[in-house]
Phi, psi and omega in degrees: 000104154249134193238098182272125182253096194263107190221136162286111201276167201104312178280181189280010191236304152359290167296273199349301190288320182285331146328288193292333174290322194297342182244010192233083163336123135082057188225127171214142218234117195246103173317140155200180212249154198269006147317315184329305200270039176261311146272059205305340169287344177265351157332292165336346180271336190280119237265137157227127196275171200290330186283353206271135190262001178186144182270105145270094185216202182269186193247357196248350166244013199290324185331302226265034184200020173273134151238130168332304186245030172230127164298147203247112187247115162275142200241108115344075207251346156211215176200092165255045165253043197247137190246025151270014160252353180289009163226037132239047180233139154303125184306005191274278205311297168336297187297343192269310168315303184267009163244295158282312151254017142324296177293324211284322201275355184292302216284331215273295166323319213271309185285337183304174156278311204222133164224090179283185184208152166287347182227139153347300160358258162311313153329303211276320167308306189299315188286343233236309160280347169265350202059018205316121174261344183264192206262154195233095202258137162296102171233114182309143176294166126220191210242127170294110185299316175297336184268289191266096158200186212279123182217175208271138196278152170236034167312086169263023162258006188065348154318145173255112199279121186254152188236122176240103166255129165128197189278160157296076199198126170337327201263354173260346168084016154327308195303349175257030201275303166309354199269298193297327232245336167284356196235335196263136160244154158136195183271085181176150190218134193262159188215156204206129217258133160176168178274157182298344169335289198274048176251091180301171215269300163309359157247112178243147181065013166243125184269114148289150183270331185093190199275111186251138164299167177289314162319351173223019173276009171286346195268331168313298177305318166290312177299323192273180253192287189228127148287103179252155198209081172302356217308169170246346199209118149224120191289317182223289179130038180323307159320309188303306172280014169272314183284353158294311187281349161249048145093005192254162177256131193253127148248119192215163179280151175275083158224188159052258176247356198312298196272037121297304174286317209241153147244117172322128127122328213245290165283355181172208170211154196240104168286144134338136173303144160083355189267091206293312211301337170255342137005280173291345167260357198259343177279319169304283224283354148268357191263334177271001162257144173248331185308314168305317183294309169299293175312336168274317180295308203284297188305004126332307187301317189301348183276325218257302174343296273208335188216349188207060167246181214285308179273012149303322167297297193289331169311325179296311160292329193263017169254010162269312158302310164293344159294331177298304173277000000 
């Protein structure tokens, strides 16, 4: 089995893909800098050896890394041509989306052999907008459980740390922190993983945290208290499910992929998108239990052992690859 993963390195589909090289004999995942895709023909320079027997990559530069004699397999890690999220996009991100990579992922489609998704969701997006008569298989991210898990907190401010991991972008439901976090009482300080640079002048009262590598969010993920996830677009939800498996109780909106991840009343709670006031009443009602908080947070870990670790992921690609192969 040689298997080439042609990825713009940096992002959470990255990590993935780097995840299936370190456990999947003869997966090799080859970076390249997402400048590249300011030019996207120059990919095409980008070497794929002769021996290599199947293509795994995303969908949306996947075109430009088609060969004739290697099967081409795609992972769907979101979907941002869903247009029902498109005016929490920059008129930049809309012309691009609906233009250019629009066709790249038409053309992704139309060439793969096999095409998955990280979610139920997302499956449901692709088919539904492409029309899809072949099948769209599902393989859940997962999470190395031995890495992100629960190990014991040293809160000497008696605060309740609340956490917004990801970017600072409307589509992540940043613009609605100040809002949730001025509406929210108690004893508790909210946080947020970005540099400080990029913390806007209009989130006052979200403390950054910096830049954390991923290899050091479980210690990040521990300090903390409650996850919170406003998001409007999530393909799968990584943050979400890394702070489950170590042990935190989630507040997030119901939309997208969230409730494949969180169960309402039991691992957290599922807001309406933009409905700061409950947002906010659903985070008091964890920040004044710490019993609901613990209770809730240990079923999570337990959700995650049991429907989203890591060697569940790689069973999955790599009996999708020996059917291929």
């Amino acid at each position: 089995m040689n298997i080439i993963s042609p990825m713009a390195d940096g992002n959470g589909a990255y990590i993935l893909h780097k995840h299936i090289e370190r456990h999947l004999p003869g997966y090799k995942v080859k970076g390249y800098s997402p400048y590249l895709t300011l030019f996207p023909f120059l990919l095409k320079t980008i070497h794929i050896p002769q021996k290599t027997n199947l293509i795994h990559t995303t969908p949306d530069y996947a075109p430009f890394f088609v060969s004739k004699d290697k099967p081409l397999v795609i992972t769907f890690h979101g979907y941002s041509l869903d247009s029902a999220t498109g005016h929490y996009n920059s008129v930049l991100q809309n012309v691009h989306y609906s233009t250019t990579l629009k066709l790249f992922t038409h053309l992704a489609i139309k060439q793969a052999r096999t095409i998955t998704a990280v979610s139920k969701h997302t499956a449901s997006l692709i088919i539904k907008n492409h029309k899809l008569s072949k099948p769209v298989h599902v393989i859940y991210n997962g999470i190395d459980e031995t890495t992100f898990r629960p190990i014991s907190k040293n809160n000497t401010t008696n605060k309740i740390n609340i956490l917004f991991s990801g970017n600072l972008k409307r589509q992540k439901g940043a613009h609605w922190l100040p809002e949730i976090r001025n509406k929210c009482t108690g004893n508790l300080a909210f946080h947020a993983t970005s540099g400080l640079m990029d913390i806007p002048r209009n989130l006052e009262g979200i403390t950054s945290v910096g830049r954390f590598r991923h290899d050091d969010m479980p210690h990040l993920y521990n300090a903390m208290d409650i996850l919170l996830m406003p998001t409007v677009r999530e393909g799968f939800g990584l943050a979400v499910a890394e702070a489950m498996a170590c042990g935190l109780p989630v507040v997030a909106t119901n939309c997208s992929a969230l409730p494949e991840l969180v169960d309402h009343g039991k691992g957290g709670f599922l807001c309406p998108p933009g409905d700061t006031d409950d947002f906010a009443e659903k985070l008091g009602i964890l920040v004044d239990s710490p019993q609901l908080r613990k209770e809730m947070g240990e079923y999570n870990r337990s959700k995650i052992e049991s429907h989203f670790t890591l060697r569940r992921m790689l069973t999955g690609y790599r009996d999708l690859f020996e059917s291929i192969l």
